[in-house]
C-alpha positions, 0 to 999 in steps of 0.5 A, a space after each residue: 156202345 151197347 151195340 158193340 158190347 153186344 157184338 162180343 157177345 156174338 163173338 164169345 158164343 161163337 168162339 166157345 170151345 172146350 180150350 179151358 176145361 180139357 173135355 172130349 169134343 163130341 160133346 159140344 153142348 157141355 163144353 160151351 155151357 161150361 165155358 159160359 161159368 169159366 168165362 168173366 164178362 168183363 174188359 179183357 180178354 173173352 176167347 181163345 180160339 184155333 184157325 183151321 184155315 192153316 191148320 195146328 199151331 195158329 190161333 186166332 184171339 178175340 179181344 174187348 178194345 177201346 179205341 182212344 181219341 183225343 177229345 175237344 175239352 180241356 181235361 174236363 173243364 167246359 164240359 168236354 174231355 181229353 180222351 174220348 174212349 169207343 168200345 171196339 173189337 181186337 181180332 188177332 189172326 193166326 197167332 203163332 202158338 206150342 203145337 200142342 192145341 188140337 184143332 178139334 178143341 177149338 172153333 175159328 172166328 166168324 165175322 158177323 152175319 150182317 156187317 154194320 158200319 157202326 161197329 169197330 172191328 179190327 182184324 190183325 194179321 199176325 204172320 211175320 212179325 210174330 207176337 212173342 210169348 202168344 200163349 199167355 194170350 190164350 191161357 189168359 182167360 183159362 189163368 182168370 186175368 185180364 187183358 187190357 187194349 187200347 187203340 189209337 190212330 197212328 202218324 208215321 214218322 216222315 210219312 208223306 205229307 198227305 199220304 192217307 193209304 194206308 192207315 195205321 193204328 198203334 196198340 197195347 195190350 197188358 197182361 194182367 199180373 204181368 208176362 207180357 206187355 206189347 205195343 204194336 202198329 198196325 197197317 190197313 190192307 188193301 181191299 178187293 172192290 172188283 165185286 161192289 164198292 166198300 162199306 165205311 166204318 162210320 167213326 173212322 171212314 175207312 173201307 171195310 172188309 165185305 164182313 164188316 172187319 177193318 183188315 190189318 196187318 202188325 207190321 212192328 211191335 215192341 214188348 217186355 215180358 217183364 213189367 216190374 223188376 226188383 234187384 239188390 243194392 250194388 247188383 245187377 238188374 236186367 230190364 227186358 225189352 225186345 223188338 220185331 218187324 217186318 222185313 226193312 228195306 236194306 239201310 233202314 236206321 235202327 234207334 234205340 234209347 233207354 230213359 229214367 224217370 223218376 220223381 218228375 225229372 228224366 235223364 238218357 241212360 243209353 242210346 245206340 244208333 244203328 244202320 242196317 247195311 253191312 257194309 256199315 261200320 259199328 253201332 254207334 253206342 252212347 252211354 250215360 250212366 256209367 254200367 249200363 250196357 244193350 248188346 248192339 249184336 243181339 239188337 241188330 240180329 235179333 231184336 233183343 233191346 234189354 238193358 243190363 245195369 251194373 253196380 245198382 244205386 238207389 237212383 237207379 230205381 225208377 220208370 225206364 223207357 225203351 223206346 225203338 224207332 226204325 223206318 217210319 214207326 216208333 213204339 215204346 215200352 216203360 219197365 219199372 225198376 225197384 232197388 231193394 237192401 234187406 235190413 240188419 238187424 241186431 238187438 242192443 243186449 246178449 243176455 236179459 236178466 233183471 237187477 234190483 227189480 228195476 225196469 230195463 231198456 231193450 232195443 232192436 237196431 234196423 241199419 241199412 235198408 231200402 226203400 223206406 216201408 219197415 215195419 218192426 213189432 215186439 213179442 212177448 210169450 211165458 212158459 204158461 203161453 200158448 200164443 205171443 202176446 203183442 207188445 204195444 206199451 213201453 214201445 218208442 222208435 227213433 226217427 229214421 236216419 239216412 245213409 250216404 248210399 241213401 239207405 235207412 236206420 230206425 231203432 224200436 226200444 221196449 222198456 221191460 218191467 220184472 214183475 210183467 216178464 217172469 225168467 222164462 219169457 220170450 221177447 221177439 223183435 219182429 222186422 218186415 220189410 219188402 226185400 225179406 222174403 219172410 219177417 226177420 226175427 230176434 229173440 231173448 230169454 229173461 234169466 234167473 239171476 245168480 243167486 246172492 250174487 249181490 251179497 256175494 259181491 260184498 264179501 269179496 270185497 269185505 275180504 279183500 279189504 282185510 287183507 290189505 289191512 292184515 299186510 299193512 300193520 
């Protein structure tokens, strides 16, 4: 493991360039010193670099792995683990970015000197298909996020019973903080052994390049840039999800199902299939839930598998899975989708005037909301305040009530005592909640009452009764 580690080490001092600060590149010596204080030695992304070999706009991105084996334990009983995990190196070749990089900016990858055949390596050409979104990539390390990768062996659906050549592995790569998130396949090359028999990579007994790097080639990938959505009650959600691959041999079926998840049970929310002849009649399109729709024309023409949901329900929230299949690979994508209905709020009373110095109720009514997570507090500031105080005390909330559209209730109530809030006070109810973008406030003024309103009150009735008196004598 220490090995590996400190074979990205190489990589980085090798691939350090002046990409994330922007200085002149005479000056080669400031501009790796600099990248070493930018740079986090951590999982994820170490460097960036440009491919001179085809000149502006391709780049080569060197990434920390791990390669992913099943283990011989049970989940950890008996000593022995479920997953196994080997540090191994990602090397994405000629990544199709903006025209925008400068090849003097940047310095290609170099295998290492001496090849081991401990060390992991894989070396991925990256022509057609192409990585969508490439540049978030690059930027990653200059934007200070992270890029996990994970690679496994692959079995091709229907391959040869048999069949060992080629190999094939499946990877994933997630930007941390979101943007892109990418599951590819990758197929071994053919070696040149015209020269000398090949080094074998000791873990996976395959045939090594003569620099030591596993030669590969992404032949499909399936990708979202979009990990997370949120979208309102009774709206419309789009979850992003696309496909590439290399050119498919005519005839070949395309499949595509979208799933739900959610809470431990699953169901099919929509599933085309789709042959790749033109001859052949339309996708065949099977809908679950009712509004849900994939666009069957962009999806054959032009890999676009996103979903579109209409008139959005609180069971609509979940894990959704787009899963492409063609030919012999399958990758799939998982988006989560999170229904959200800001609150309405409203306060029991117009006006806050004391009586007869007794205590009064006030309360602040939150209706219909989703999900659960409200938070409701109460303000108090005078005409001699300079800050809110917070009102905890003579504070109660009711239980939470549910709607038949699944939405929520609660109501917070403060008891108000006159001698504690002077005519002049402030009091603020204060909701938050994850479909507001900022805290929704109401607020009330204690009044002065009307004078001599009480004996004024009195009176009146005082001379109504004399009238009545007077027209009946």
């Amino acid at each position: 493991m220490l090995k590996n580690r400190q074979l990205s080490f190489t990589f980085i001092q090798q691939s350090f360039s002046k990409f994330c600060n922007d200085a002149p590149a005479s000056n080669a010596e400031n501009n790796l010193e600099r990248n070493r204080k930018n740079t986090r030695w951590k999982h994820g992304i170490y460097s960036s670099v440009f491919d001179k070999s085809i000149g502006q706009g391709g780049a080569d991105v060197v990434l920390s792995c791990s390669l992913v084996e099943e283990g011989s334990g049970m989940g950890g009983m008996g000593g022995g683990a479920l997953f196994s995990r080997t540090p191994a190196t990602l090397v994405l070749r000629n990544l199709a970015v903006t025209p925008d990089l400068s090849p003097d900016t940047l310095t290609p990858f170099n295998p290492p000197a001496v090849p081991d055949p401990d060390n992991i390596i894989l070396e991925a050409k990256v022509e057609s298909p192409e990585i969508p979104e490439a540049d978030l990539l690059l930027h990653a390390d200059c934007n200070e996020q992270e890029v996990t990768c994970e690679i496994s062996r692959y079995f091709p659906r229907n391959a040869k019973e048999g069949s060992t050549e080629p190999a094939y592995f499946i990877g994933s790569l997630q930007i941390e903080g979101g943007g892109l998130s990418l599951t590819f396949i990758l197929q071994t090359l053919p070696l040149d052994q015209s020269d000398r028999p090949a080094l074998m990579q000791s873990k996976l007994e395959l045939p090594l390049s003569q620099s030591g790097t596993l030669l590969t080639e992404v032949v499909f990938l399936v990708f979202s840039r979009s990990e997370s959505h949120s979208a309102p009650l009774g709206g419309v959600a789009l979850l992003d999800c696309g496909f590439r691959q290399q050119a498919p041999p005519p005839g070949r079926e395309l499949g595509l199902e979208w799933r739900l998840q959610h809470r431990g049970s699953g169901r099919k929310v929509l599933e085309i299939r789709a042959g790749q002849m033109e001859a052949e009649e339309g996708p065949a399109v099977r809908v679950e839930r009712k509004g849900s729709s994939v666009d069957a024309a962009l999806l054959v023409g032009q890999g676009n598998a996103s979903l579109t949901l209409a008139r959005l329900k609180v069971s609509d929230e979940g894990t959704y899975i787009c899963t492409v299949s063609t030919g012999l690979y399958q990758a799939q994508q998982v988006i989560q989708l999170h229904v959200t209905q800001p609150p309405h709020v409203s306060l029991s009373e117009e006006k806050l005037v004391f009586r007869d110095e007794l205590p009064q109720k006030l309360s602040c009514h939150c209706k219909n909301y989703y999900p659960l997570d409200v938070q409701m507090e109460w303000f108090s500031v005078s005409s001699t305040d300079s800050e809110p105080s917070v009102l905890s005390d003579q504070v109660s909330l009711s239980s939470h009530r549910q709607h038949s559209d699944r939405t929520m209730s609660i109501s917070s109530h403060l008891t108000l005592h006159p001698s504690a809030f002077p005519p002049g006070t402030t009091v603020t109810c204060r909701v938050t909640h994850p479909a507001l973008d900022t805290p929704l406030s109401l607020s009330l003024t204690v009044e002065t009452p009307e004078p001599d309103s009480y004996w004024m009150v009195l009176g009146f009735l005082v001379i109504t009764v004399l009238f009545f008196y007077q027209l009946m004598k």
